[in-house]
Structure formats: C-alpha cells, structure tokens
C-alpha positions in Angstrom: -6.6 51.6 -26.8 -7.8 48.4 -28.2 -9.7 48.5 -31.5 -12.9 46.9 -31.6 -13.0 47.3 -35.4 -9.8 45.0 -36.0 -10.2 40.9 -36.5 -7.9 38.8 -34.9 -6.0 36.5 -37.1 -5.9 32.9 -35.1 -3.0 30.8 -36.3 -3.7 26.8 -35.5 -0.3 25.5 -34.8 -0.6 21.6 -35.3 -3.4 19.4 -36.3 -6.9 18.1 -35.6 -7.0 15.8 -33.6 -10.5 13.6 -32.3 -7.9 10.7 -30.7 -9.0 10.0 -27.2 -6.4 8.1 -24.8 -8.4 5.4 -22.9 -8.9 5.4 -19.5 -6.4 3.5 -17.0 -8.5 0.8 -14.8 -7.9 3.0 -11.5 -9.5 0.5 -9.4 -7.0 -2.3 -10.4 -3.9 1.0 -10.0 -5.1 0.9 -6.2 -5.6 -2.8 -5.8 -2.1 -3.7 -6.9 -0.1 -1.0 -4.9 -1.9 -2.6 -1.9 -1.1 -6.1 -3.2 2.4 -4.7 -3.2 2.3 -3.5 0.2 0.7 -6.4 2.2 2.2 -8.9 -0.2 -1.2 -11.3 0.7 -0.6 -13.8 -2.5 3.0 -14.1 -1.4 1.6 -15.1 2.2 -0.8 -17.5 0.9 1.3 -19.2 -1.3 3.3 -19.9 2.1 6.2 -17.9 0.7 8.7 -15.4 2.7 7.4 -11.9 1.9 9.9 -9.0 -0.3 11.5 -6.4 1.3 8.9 -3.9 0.1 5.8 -2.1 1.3 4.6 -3.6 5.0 7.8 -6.1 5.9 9.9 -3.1 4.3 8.5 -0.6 6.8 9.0 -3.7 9.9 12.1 -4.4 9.0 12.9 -0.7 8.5 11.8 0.0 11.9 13.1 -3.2 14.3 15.5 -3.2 16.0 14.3 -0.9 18.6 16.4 -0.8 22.1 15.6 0.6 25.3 17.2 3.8 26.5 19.1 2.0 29.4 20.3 -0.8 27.0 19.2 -3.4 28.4 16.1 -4.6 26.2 15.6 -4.6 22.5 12.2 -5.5 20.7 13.3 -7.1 17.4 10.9 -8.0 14.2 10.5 -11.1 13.5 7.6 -11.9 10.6 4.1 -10.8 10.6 1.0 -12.5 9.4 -2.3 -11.4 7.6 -5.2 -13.3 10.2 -7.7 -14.1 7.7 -9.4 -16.6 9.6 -10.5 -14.4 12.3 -12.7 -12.4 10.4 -16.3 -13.1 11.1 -17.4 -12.0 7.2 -15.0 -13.3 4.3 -14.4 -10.5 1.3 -17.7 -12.2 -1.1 -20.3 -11.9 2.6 -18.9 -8.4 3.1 -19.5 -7.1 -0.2 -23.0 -8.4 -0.5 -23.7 -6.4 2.7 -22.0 -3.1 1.2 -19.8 -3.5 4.6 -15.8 -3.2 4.7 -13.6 -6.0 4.9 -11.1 -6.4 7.8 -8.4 -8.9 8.8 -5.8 -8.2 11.5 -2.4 -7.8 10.7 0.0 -9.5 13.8 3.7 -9.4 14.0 5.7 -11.6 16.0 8.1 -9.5 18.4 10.6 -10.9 20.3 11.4 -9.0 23.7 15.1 -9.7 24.3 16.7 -8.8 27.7 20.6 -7.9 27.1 23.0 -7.7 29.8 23.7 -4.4 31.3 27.5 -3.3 30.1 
C-alpha cells in the first residue's frame, strides 16, 4: 500500500534554466520551399529552371508513350503566366483575396512510326 505519511525526495538532475530558443520566421520556412518548387526568380531573371521541385516532377514524369507505340507526349519547358492574372500579388492582398497565375507547359505530341 502506498503511505501517505512518507515525503518524496525529488532529485533535480541538471540546471535552471529561463533560456528561450527564438522562434523560426515560419511564414518565410513556407515561402522559400515554394520558391524552391516553382523556381519563379529563376524564371524571371530569364534563366533555365533546376532540376528540382516543379521541372523535377515534369521532367520526372515525360516521356509518356502511348500503349500501341506510336505516340509519345514529351516535356518540353513550362512557364509561370503572370500576365494573365487580372489582380497582381499587392491588388490581391489589399482585397484579402488569393493570388493566382497559371502554370503552362509546352508538350510536344510526337507521332512515331509503328515497328
């Protein structure tokens, strides 16, 4: 049975300590994996985008071939249309609203001869 009558001697194994880590930015965490993945500064600064995140996962998936052989879809670059947007990124957050641009990749539809 457990005596109610007995104290409990705590042992503190280390010291006191009030040192508080600071906080990571967690917003600017999330806006450079993105960065990362649609590579937009790369694509701006009219340069060819890495081989990671979105032209990884392209290039990753292309060539794809038809079941008969005889046609093959095959990757060729994609692009980050901007322009279309009716809102830039400042108008949309004034108006609390999400900020959209189309993502288009140029595919190339190649008919092979049958073997």
């Amino acid at each position: 049975m457990f005596d109610r009558r007995k104290d409990i001697d705590r042992i503190v194994v280390g010291s006191d300590s009030n040192e508080v880590m600071e906080l990571p930015n967690l917003v600017d965490i999330q806006l450079a994996s993105f960065e990362r993945f649609l590579q937009r500064e790369h694509m701006l600064a009219g340069e060819a985008p890495l081989l990671q995140g979105l032209e990884e996962v392209f290039q990753g998936t292309f060539p794809i071939e038809s079941q008969s052989g005889d046609m093959r879809l095959e990757y060729d670059h994609y692009i980050l249309d901007e322009a279309a947007s009716k809102l830039n990124e400042m108008e949309c957050k004034q108006k609390a609203i999400t900020f959209a641009a189309s993502v288009k990749a140029r595919i190339n539809l190649i008919f092979l001869e049958p073997l």
